[in-house]
Phi, psi and omega in degrees: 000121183266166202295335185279329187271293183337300172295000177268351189235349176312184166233151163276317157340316176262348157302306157309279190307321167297019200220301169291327196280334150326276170330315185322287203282329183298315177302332165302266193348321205263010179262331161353286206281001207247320161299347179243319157000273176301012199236301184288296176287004162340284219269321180309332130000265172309338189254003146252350144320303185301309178284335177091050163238146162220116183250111150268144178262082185236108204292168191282132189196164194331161187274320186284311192316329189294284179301348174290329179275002166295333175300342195254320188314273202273045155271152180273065168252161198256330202258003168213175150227182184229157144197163212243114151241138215222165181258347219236087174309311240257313175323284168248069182255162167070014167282055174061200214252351188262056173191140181233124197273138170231128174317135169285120182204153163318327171274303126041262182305328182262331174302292187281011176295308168298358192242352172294349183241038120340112164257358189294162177277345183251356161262094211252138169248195165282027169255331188284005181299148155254170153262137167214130154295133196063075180170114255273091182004315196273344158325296179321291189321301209243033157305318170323300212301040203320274203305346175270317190294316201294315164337288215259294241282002164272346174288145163338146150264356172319136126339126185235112166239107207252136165306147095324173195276312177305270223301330181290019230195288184299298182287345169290326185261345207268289181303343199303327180273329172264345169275008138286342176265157159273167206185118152289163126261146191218166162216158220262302193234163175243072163270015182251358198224175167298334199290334205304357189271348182260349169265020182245111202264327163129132159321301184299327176286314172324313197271336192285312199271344146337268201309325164262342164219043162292319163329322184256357181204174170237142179265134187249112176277130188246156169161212177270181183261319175308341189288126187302154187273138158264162181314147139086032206191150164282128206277054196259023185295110165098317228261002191235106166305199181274328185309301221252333160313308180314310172302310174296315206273331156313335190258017184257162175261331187210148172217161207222076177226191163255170206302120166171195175013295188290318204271322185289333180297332183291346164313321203293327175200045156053047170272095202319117190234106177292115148234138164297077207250122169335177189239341175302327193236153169291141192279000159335299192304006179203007171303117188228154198290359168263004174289115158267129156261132166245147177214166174277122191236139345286163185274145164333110178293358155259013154308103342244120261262293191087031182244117169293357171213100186329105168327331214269058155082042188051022155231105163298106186310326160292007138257322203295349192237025163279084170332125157300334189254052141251016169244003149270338141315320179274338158265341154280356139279344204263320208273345201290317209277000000 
């Protein structure tokens, strides 16, 4: 039995209490770390105050938290600077020298967690997130931070993924057979994050849009290798590093997912993208101007909740009453064109 059939046999009950009691210890460790915080970062602090430095800190976490800061990475301004240390090489490989990668390890892994609980204004961590409605994920992140924020909030928001000369050379041939056709990418299930039982719109809807408008573009399914399969699709589960994902999902005409990953990378190349957004979060929170959104209209007077686990018995009405065929209207409008 693999972790996906257990949590499914899980009682929800026990689901929720292991889930606060998490949240419990976690919340211990950062007030730990957040006291000795002001004791170690004081003076380092001041002294990039002094320079117009700003260091984001960010431990390994979803791949869209990640890329929403690619845009701060590889920016130029003469009058302040940035840098990033980060867990994930593949995210912001080829963005410049203003940024230091740390191997995922136990030491590591505590370092940076500890200097991620930064309250200072120029060590910005995971502590400075806010939650505010209608406001763009990476907004949220750094609002706190006012002088930093008043800094960023006019650089793009666009997601920035930049090639090598190798890799475009490696991945044109590894890929060849498929970036001759036109071709979506989709995903099947939304299984990656704590959010998913309220962002998982469902396989069956995923295949319904398969079954209708596979005849006009062919579809690549991406995810993980455990992700249930769809009908109809070019088989790409598992089969992909973050790199050659990134590539495959550039060379595409259309994309088709729920609010994560996908809808933020697409930004990167203006790619037309239906996403499905859950009623937990505001579609703000990932809007770019190549976004078709779809939501549940009218909206849910607990809309939006910011809760991993749904009141109404662990089906969100605001998916569960989301139509496949208004995202098969927006893709035989996208394909059409």
């Amino acid at each position: 039995m693999n972790t996906k059939e257990i949590k499914k046999k899980l009682p929800r009950r026990f689901y929720i209490i292991s889930r606060k009691l998490k949240i419990y210890l976690d919340k211990i460790k950062f007030t730990i770390f957040i006291f000795f915080n002001y004791i170690v970062f004081f003076l380092p602090n001041l002294y990039l105050k002094s320079k117009k430095i700003y260091l984001i800190v960010k431990p390994s976490t979803s791949i869209g938290d990640l890329l929403i800061l690619t845009p701060l990475v590889d920016i130029k301004e003469k009058n302040f600077s940035v840098y990033l240390i980060h867990q994930n090489k593949e995210v912001f490989e080829n963005l410049g020298n203003n940024q230091k990668y740390f191997k995922k390890n136990f030491f590591n892994n505590l370092l940076i967690q500890f200097m991620s609980a930064s309250h200072f204004s120029n060590i910005i961590g995971d502590s400075f997130g806010t939650v505010k409605n209608k406001m763009h994920l990476r907004d949220q992140l750094l609002y706190n931070k006012k002088e930093f924020y008043k800094l960023t909030k006019n650089i793009s928001r666009n997601v920035v993924v930049k090639f090598s000369n190798e890799e475009l050379n490696s991945f044109k041939k590894k890929f060849s057979g498929l970036i001759k056709n036109n071709y979506g990418v989709m995903l099947s299930e939304n299984n990656y994050s704590g959010h998913s039982q309220v962002k998982n719109w469902g396989w069956k809807n995923m295949q319904k849009i398969v079954d209708e408008t596979g005849k006009m573009i062919k579809w690549v399914q991406v995810g993980m290798s455990y992700d249930k399969k769809l009908n109809g699709v070019m088989d790409f589960r598992g089969k992909t590093n973050i790199r050659e994902l990134f590539y495959v999902v550039s060379k595409s005409k259309i994309i088709v997912t729920t609010e994560g990953m996908l809808t933020h990378l697409s930004s990167a190349f203006n790619i037309p993208c239906i996403t499905i957004y859950p009623g937990f979060l505001d579609k703000e929170l990932s809007m770019y101007k190549n976004i078709i959104p779809i939501v549940h209209k009218p909206k849910m007077e607990c809309s939006p909740c910011w809760k991993a686990v749904c009141k109404f018995n662990g089906k969100p009405p605001c998916l569960e009453k989301i139509n496949p065929k208004k995202v098969i209207k927006e893709v035989q409008r996208i394909v059409r064109k």
